[in-house]
BAFI-3210 file (N, C-alpha, C; in Angstrom, 3 decimals, decimal comma, padded with zeros to 6 digits):
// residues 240
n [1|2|3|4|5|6|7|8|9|10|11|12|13|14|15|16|17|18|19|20|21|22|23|24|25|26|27|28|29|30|31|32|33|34|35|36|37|38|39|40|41|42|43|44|45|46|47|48|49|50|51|52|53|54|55|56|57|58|59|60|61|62|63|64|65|66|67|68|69|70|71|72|73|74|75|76|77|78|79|80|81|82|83|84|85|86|87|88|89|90|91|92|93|94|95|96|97|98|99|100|101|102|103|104|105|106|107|108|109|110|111|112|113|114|115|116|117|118|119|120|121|122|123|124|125|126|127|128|129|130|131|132|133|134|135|136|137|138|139|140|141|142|143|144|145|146|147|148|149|150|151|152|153|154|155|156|157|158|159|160|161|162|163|164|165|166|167|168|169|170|171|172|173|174|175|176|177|178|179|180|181|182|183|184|185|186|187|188|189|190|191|192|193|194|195|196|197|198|199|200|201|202|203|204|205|206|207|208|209|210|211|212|213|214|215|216|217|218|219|220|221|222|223|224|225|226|227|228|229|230|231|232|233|234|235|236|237|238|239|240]
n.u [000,848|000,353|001,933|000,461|-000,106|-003,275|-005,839|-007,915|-010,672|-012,491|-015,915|-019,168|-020,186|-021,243|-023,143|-025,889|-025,121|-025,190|-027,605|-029,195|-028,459|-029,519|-032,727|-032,719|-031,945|-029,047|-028,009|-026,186|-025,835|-023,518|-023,247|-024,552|-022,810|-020,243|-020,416|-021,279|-020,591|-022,958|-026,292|-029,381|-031,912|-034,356|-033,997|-034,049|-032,077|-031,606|-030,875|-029,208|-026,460|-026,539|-025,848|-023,290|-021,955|-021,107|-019,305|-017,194|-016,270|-014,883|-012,993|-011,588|-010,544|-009,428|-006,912|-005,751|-004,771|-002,318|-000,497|001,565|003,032|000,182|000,095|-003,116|-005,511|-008,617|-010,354|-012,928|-013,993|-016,378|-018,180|-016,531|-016,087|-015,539|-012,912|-012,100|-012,417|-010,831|-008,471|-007,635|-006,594|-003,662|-000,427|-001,337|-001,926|-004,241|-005,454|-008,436|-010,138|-012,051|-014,235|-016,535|-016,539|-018,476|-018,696|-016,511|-015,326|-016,903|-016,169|-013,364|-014,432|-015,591|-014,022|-010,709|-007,970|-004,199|-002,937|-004,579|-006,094|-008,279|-009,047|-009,603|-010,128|-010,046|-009,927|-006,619|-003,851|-002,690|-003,198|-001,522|001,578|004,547|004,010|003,440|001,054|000,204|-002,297|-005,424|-008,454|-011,807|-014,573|-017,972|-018,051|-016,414|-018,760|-019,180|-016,846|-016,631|-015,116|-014,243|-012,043|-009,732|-009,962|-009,014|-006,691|-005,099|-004,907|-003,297|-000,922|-000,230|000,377|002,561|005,213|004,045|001,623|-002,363|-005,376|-008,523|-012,094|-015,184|-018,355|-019,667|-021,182|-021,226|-021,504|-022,748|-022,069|-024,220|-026,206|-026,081|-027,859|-030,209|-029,494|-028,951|-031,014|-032,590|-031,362|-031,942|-034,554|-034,870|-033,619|-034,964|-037,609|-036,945|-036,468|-034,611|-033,293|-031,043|-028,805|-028,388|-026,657|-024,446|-023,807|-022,452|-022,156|-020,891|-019,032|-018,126|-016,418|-014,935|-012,540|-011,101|-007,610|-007,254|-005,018|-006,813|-008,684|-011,485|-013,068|-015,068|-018,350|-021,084|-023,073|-022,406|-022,944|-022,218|-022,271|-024,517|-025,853|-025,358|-025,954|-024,059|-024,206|-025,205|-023,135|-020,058|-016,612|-013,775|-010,271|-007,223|-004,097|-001,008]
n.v [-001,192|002,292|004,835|007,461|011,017|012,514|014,019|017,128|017,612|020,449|020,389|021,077|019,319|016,224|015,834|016,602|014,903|012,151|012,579|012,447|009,494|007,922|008,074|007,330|005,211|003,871|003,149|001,246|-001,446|-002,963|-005,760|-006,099|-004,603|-006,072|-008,021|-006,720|-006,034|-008,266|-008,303|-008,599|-010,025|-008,485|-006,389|-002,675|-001,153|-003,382|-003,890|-002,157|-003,351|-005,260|-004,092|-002,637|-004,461|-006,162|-004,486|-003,639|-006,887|-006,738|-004,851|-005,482|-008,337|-007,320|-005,636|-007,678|-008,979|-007,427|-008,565|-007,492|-005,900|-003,646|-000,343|000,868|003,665|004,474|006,727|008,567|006,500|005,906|003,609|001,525|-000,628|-001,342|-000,929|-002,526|-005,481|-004,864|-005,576|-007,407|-008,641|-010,196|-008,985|-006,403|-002,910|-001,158|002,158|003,663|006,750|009,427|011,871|011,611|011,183|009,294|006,851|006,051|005,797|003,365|001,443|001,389|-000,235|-001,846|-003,674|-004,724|-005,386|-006,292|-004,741|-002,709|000,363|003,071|006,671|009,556|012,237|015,233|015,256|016,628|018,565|018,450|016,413|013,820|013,250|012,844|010,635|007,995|006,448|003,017|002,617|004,425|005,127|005,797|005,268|005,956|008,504|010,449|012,243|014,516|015,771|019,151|019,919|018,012|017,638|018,688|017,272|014,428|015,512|015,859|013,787|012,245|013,321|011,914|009,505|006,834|005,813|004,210|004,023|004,135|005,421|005,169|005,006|004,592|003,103|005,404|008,011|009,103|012,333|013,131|016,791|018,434|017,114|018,038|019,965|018,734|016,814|017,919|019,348|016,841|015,988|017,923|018,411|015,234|015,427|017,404|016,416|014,385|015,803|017,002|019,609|021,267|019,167|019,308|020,820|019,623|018,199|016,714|016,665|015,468|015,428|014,083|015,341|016,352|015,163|015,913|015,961|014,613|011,359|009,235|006,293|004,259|001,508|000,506|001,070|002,237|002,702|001,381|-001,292|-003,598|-003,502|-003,201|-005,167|-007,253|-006,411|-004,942|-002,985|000,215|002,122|004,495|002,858|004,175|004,307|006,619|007,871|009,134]
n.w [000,000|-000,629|001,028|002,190|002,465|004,772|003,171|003,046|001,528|000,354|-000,372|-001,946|-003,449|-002,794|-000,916|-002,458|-004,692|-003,087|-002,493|-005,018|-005,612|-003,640|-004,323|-006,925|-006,537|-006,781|-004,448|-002,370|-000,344|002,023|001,264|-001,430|-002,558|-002,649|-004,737|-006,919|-010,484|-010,262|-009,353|-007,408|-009,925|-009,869|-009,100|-009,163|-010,754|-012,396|-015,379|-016,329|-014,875|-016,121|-018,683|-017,600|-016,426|-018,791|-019,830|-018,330|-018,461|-020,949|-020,748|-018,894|-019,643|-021,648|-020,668|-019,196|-021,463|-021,630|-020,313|-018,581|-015,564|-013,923|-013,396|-012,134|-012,445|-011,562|-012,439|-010,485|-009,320|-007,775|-005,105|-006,032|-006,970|-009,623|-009,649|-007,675|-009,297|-011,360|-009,807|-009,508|-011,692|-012,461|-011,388|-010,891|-010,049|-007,978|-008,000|-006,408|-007,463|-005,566|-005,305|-003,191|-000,600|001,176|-000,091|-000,719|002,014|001,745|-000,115|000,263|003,015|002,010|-000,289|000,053|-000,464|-000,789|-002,933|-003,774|-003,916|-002,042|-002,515|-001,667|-002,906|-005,297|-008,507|-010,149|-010,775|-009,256|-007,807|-007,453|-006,802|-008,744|-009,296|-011,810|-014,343|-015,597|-016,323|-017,306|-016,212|-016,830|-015,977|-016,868|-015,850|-016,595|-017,833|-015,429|-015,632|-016,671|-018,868|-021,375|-022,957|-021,724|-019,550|-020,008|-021,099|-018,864|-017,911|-019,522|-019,510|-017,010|-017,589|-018,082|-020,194|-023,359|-022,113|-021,512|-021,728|-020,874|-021,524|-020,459|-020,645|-021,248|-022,914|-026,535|-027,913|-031,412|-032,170|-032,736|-031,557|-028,726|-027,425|-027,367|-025,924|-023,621|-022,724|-022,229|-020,021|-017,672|-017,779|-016,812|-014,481|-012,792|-012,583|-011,437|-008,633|-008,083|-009,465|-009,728|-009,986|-012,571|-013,240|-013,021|-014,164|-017,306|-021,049|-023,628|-026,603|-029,923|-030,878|-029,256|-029,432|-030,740|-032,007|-029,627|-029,770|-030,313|-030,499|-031,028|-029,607|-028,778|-030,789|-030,395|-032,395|-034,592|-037,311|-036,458|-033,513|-033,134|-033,901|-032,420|-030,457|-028,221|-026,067|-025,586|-025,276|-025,564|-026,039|-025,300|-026,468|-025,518|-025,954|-025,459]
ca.u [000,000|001,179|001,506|-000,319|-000,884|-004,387|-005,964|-009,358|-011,502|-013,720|-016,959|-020,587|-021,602|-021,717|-024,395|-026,405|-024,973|-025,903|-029,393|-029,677|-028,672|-030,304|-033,588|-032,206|-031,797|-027,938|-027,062|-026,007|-025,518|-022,129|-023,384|-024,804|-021,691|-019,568|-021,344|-021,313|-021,763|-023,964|-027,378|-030,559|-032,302|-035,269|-033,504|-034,845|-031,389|-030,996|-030,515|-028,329|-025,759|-026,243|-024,506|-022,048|-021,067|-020,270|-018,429|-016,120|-015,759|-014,750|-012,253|-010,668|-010,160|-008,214|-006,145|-005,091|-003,822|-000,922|000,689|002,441|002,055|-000,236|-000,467|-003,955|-005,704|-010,057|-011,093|-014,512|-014,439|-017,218|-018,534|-015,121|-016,591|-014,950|-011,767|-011,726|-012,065|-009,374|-007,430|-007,743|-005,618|-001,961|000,615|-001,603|-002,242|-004,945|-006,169|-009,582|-010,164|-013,235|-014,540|-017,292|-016,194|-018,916|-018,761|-014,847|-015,544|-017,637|-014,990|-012,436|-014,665|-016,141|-012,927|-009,420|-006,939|-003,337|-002,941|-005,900|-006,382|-009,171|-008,524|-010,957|-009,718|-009,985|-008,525|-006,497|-002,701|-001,801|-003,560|-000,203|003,344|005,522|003,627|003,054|000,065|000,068|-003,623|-006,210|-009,885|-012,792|-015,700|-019,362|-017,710|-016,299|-019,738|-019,191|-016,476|-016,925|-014,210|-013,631|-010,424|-008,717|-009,623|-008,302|-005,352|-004,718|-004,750|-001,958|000,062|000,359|000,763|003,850|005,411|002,745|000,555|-003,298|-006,486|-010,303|-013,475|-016,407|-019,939|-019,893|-021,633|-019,801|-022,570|-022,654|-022,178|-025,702|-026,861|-025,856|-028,339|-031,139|-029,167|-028,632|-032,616|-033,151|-031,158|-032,624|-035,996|-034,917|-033,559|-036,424|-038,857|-036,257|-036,725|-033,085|-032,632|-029,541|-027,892|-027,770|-025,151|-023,209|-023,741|-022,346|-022,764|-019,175|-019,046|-017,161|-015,509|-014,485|-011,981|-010,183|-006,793|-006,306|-004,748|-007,749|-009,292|-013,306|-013,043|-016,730|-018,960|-022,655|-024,115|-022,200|-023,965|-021,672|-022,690|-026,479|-026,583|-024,451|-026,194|-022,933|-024,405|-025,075|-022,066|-019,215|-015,379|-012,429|-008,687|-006,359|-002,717|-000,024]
ca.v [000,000|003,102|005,944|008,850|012,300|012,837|015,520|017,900|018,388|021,264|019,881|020,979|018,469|015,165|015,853|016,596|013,681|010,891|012,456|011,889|008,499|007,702|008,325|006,411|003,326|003,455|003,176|-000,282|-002,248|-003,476|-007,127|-005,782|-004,041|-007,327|-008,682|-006,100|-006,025|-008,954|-008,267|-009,460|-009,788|-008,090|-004,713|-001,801|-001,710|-004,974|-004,379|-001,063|-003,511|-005,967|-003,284|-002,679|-005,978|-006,830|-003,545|-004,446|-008,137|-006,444|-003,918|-006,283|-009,266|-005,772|-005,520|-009,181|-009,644|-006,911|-009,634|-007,659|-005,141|-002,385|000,618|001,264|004,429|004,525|008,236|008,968|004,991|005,848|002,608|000,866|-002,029|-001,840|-000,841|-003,747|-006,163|-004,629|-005,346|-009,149|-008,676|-010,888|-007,886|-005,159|-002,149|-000,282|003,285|004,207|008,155|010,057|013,394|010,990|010,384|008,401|005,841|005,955|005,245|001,525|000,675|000,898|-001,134|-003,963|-004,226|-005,049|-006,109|-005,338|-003,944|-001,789|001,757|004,368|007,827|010,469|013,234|015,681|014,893|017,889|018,535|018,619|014,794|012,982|014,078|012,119|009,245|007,942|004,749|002,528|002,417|005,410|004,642|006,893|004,579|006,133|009,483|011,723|013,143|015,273|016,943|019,766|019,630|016,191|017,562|019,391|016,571|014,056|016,313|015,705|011,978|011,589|013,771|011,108|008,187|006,603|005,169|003,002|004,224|004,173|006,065|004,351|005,950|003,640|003,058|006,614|008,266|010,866|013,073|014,514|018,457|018,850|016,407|018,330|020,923|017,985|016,070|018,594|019,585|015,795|015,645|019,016|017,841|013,986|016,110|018,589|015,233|013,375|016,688|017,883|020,005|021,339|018,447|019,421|021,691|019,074|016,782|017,508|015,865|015,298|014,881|013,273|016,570|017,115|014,516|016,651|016,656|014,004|010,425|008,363|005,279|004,174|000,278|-000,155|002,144|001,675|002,979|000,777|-002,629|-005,060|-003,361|-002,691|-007,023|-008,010|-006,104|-004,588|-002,156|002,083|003,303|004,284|002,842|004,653|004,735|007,622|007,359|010,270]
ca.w [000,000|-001,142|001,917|001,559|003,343|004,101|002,459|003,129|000,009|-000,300|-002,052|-001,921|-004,285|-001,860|-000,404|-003,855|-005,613|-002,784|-002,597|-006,508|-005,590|-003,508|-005,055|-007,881|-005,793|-006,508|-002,880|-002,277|000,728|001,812|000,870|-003,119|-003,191|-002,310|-005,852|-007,909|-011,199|-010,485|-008,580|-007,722|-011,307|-009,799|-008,596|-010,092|-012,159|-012,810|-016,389|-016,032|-014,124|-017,138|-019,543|-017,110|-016,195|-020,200|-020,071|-017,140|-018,832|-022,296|-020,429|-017,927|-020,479|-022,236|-019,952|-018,651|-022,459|-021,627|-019,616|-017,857|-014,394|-014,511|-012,097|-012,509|-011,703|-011,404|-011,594|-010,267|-009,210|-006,509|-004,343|-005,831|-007,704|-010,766|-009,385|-006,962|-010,025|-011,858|-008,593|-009,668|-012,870|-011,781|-011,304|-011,194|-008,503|-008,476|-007,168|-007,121|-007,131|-005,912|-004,075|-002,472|001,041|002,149|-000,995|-000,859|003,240|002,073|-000,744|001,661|004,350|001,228|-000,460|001,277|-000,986|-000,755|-004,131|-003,663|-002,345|-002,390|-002,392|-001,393|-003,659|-006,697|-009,810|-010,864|-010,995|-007,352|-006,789|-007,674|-006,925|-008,998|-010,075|-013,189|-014,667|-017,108|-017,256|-016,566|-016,488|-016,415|-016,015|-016,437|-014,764|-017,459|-017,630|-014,419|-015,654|-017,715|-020,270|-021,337|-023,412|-020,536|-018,527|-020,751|-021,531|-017,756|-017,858|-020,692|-018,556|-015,668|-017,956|-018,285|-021,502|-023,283|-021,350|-022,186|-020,655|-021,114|-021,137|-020,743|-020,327|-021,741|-024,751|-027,285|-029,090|-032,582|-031,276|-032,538|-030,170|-027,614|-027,144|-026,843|-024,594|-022,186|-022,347|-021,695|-018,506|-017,098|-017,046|-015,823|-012,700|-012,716|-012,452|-009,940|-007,387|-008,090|-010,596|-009,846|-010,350|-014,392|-013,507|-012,809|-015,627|-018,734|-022,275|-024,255|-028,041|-030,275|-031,954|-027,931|-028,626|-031,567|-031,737|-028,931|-030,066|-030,010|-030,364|-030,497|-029,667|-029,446|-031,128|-029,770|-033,383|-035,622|-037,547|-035,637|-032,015|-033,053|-034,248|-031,215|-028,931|-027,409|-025,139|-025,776|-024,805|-026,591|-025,575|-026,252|-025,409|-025,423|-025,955|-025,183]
c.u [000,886|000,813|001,169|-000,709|-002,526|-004,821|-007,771|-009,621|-012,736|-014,876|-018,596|-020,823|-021,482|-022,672|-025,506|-026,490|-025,681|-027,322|-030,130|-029,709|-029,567|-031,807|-033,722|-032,174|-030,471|-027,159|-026,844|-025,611|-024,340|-022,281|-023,739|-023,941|-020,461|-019,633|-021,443|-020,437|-022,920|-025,114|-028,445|-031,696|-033,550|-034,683|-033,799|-033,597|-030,724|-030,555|-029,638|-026,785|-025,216|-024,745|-023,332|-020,883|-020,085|-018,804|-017,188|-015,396|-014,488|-013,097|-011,230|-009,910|-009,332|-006,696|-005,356|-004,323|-002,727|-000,187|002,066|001,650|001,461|-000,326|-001,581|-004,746|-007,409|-010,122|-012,861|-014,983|-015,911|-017,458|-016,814|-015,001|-015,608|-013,632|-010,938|-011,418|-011,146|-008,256|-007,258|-007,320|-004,376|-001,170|-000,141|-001,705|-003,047|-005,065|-007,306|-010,024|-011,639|-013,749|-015,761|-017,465|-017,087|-018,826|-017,180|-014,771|-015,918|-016,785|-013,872|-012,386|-014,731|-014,260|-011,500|-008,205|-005,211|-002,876|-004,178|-005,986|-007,654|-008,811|-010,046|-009,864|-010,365|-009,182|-008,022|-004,848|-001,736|-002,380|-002,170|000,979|004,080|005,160|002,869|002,035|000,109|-001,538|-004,724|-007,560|-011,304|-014,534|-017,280|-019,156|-017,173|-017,357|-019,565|-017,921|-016,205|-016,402|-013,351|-012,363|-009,624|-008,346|-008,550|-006,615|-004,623|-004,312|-003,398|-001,116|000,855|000,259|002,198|003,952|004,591|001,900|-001,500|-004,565|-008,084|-010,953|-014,293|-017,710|-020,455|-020,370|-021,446|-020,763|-022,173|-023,106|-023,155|-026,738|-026,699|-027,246|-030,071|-030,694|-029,309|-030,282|-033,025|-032,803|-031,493|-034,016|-036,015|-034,284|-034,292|-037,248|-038,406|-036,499|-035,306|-032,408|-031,355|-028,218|-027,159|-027,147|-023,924|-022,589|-023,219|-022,050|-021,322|-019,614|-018,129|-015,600|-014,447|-012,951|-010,398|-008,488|-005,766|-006,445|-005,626|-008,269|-010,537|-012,795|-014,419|-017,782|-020,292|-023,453|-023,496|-023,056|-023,448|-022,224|-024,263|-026,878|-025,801|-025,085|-025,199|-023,017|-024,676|-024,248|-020,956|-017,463|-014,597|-011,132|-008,190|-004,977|-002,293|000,594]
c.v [001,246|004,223|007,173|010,075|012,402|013,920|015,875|018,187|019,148|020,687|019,743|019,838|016,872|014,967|015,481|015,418|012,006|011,073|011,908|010,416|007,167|007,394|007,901|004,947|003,103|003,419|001,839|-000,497|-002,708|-005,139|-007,189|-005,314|-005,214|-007,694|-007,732|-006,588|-006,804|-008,598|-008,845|-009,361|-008,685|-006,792|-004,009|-001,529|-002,773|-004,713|-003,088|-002,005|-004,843|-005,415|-002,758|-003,330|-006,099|-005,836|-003,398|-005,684|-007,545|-006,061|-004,972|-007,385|-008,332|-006,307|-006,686|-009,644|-008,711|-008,213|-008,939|-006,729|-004,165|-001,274|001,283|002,398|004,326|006,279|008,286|007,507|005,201|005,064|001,946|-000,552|-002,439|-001,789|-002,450|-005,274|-006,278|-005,062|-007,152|-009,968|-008,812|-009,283|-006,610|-004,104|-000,936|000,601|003,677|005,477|008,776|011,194|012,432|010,104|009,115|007,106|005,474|005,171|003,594|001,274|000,494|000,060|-002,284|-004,547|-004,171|-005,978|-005,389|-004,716|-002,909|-000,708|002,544|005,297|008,532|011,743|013,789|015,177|016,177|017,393|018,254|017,447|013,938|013,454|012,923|010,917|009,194|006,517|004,290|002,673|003,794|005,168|005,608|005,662|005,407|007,326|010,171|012,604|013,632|015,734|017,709|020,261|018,410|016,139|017,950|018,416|015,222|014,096|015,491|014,560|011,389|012,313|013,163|009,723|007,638|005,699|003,955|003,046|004,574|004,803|005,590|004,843|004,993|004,037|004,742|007,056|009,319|011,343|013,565|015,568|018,405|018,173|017,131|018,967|019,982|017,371|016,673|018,784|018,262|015,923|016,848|018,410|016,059|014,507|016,769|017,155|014,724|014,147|017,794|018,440|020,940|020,619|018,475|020,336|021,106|017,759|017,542|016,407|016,078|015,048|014,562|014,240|016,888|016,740|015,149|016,697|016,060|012,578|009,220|006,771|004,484|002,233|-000,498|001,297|001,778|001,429|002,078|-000,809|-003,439|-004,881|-003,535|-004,885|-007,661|-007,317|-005,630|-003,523|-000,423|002,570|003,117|003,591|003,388|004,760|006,215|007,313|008,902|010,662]
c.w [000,000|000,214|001,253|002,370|003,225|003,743|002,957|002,020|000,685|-001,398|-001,430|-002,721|-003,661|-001,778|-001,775|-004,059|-004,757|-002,863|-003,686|-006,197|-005,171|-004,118|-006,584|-007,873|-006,030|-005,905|-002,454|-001,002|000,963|000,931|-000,852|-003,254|-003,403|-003,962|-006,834|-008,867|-011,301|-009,180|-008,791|-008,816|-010,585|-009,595|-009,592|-010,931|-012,586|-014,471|-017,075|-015,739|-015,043|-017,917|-018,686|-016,469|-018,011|-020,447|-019,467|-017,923|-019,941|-021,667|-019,664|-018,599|-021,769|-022,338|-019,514|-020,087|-022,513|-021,400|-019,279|-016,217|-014,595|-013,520|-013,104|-012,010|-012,060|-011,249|-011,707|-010,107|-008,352|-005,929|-004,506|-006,417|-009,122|-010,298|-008,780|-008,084|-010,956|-010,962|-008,757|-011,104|-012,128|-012,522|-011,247|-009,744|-008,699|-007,195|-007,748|-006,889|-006,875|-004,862|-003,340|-001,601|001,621|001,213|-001,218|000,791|003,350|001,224|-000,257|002,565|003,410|000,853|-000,022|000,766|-000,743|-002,099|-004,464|-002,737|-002,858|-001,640|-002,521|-001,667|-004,510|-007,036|-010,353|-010,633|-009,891|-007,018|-006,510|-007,685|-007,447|-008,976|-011,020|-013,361|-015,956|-017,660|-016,218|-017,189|-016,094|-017,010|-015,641|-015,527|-015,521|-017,517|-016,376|-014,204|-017,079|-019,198|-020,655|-022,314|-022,270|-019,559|-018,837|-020,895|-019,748|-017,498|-018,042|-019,827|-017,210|-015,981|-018,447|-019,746|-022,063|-022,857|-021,711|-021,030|-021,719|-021,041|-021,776|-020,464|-020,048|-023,358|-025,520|-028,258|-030,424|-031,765|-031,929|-031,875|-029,220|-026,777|-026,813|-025,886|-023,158|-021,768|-021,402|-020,222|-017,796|-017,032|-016,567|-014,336|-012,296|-012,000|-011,281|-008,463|-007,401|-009,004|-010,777|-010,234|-011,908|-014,206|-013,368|-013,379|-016,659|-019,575|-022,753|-025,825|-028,250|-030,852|-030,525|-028,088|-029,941|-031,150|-030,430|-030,293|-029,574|-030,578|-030,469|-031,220|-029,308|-029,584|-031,331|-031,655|-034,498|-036,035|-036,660|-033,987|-032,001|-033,421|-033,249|-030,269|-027,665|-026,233|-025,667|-025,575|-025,907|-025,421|-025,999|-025,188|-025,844|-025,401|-025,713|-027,292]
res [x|x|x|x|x|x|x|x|x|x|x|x|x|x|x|x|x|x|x|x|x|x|x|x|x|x|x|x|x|x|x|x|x|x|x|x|x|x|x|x|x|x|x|x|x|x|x|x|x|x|x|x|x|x|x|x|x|x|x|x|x|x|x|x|x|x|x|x|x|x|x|x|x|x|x|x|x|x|x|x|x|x|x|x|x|x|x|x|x|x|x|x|x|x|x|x|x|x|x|x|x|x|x|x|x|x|x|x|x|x|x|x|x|x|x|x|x|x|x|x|x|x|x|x|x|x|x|x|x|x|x|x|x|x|x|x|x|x|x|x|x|x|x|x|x|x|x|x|x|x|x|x|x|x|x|x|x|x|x|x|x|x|x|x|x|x|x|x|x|x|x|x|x|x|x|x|x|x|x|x|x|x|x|x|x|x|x|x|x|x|x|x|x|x|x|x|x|x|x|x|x|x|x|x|x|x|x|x|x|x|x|x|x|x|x|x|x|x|x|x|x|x|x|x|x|x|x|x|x|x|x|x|x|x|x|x|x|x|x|x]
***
């Protein structure tokens, strides 16, 4: 385990974000968290946890054909689920990153490996002094932050030679999608009770990704994903 100073984050949006979750039903139990991606078929997202199980399988069976070690980093892991299964790739060491103390608090208590840490942080320039990853993963959490090049940009900056950054069970708009997307999720938080929360969503396109060294290794809208049934989201790597 890697030592670490602890640190105080500044962050209204906790609070916010578990209430959304709440009220979502994506507050899990230490024992549904144990089990994640698999739950009880009946749970109100039982079939949410589908597409993100295959998406995990896809990503992890990735990764295990490096064959070799990986320092892996999770940003915006929250509960710690996916992280923890990355943590079960031979040679690897994962960190899972997230401003959401109390969900960083139960991935800490469910999972307990020694190649495994969670960090209750921001991601910005001052998280890491002088360490570098082979693998950076933004699972289902790029949407919440607001420039998915800058943030990006940030990634490749703390990857080491070879180094590759993921973005999953995420979806990359034509920029004239945007301006519906965003409507949509303003009135699904309007309806939920919390409409503030669409200030803290944001929609990414594909044009966002201009200019970086990219990748699209499953692309929801193509014939082979739409007759395979591969899931809605898009995958993509990033290279330096």
């Amino acid at each position: 385990m890697i030592a670490r100073a602890p640190k105080v984050v500044s962050n209204d949006f906790e609070d916010l974000y578990l209430a959304v979750r709440m009220r979502e039903n994506r507050l899990y139990s230490d024992e549904e968290l144990l089990h994640l991606p698999d739950i009880d078929p009946g749970h109100i997202n039982a079939e949410e946890w589908k597409i993100r199980k295959r998406s995990a399988d896809r990503l992890i069976s990735y990764l295990r054909k490096k064959h070799r070690s990986l320092r892996i980093l999770e940003v915006g892991c929250g509960n710690g689920w996916l992280s923890a299964k990355m943590a079960d790739i031979p040679g690897s060491y994962v960190t899972g990153l997230d401003i959401n103390q109390t969900e960083i608090a139960q991935a800490n208590r469910v999972f307990v490996k020694d190649n495994l840490e969670f960090m209750y942080d921001l991601f910005n320039e001052d998280t890491f002094e002088d360490e570098k990853f082979d693998v950076i993963v933004f699972a289902a959490s790029l949407q919440y932050f607001q420039s998915a090049k800058k943030t990006l940009e940030l990634a490749l900056s703390l990857l080491q030679d070879r180094g590759e950054v993921h973005v999953v069970d995420t979806y990359f708009y034509k920029t004239e999608e945007l301006a519906k997307a965003n409507e949509r999720s303003r009135s699904y938080y309007n309806a939920l009770g919390f409409p503030q929360m669409a200030d803290h969503y944001f929609h990414h396109a594909m044009d966002d990704l201009a200019g970086l060294k990219h990748h699209i290794l499953l692309n929801p809208e193509s014939m082979l994903s739409l007759l395979a049934k591969r899931g809605p989201f898009h995958w993509i790597t990033v290279n330096a």
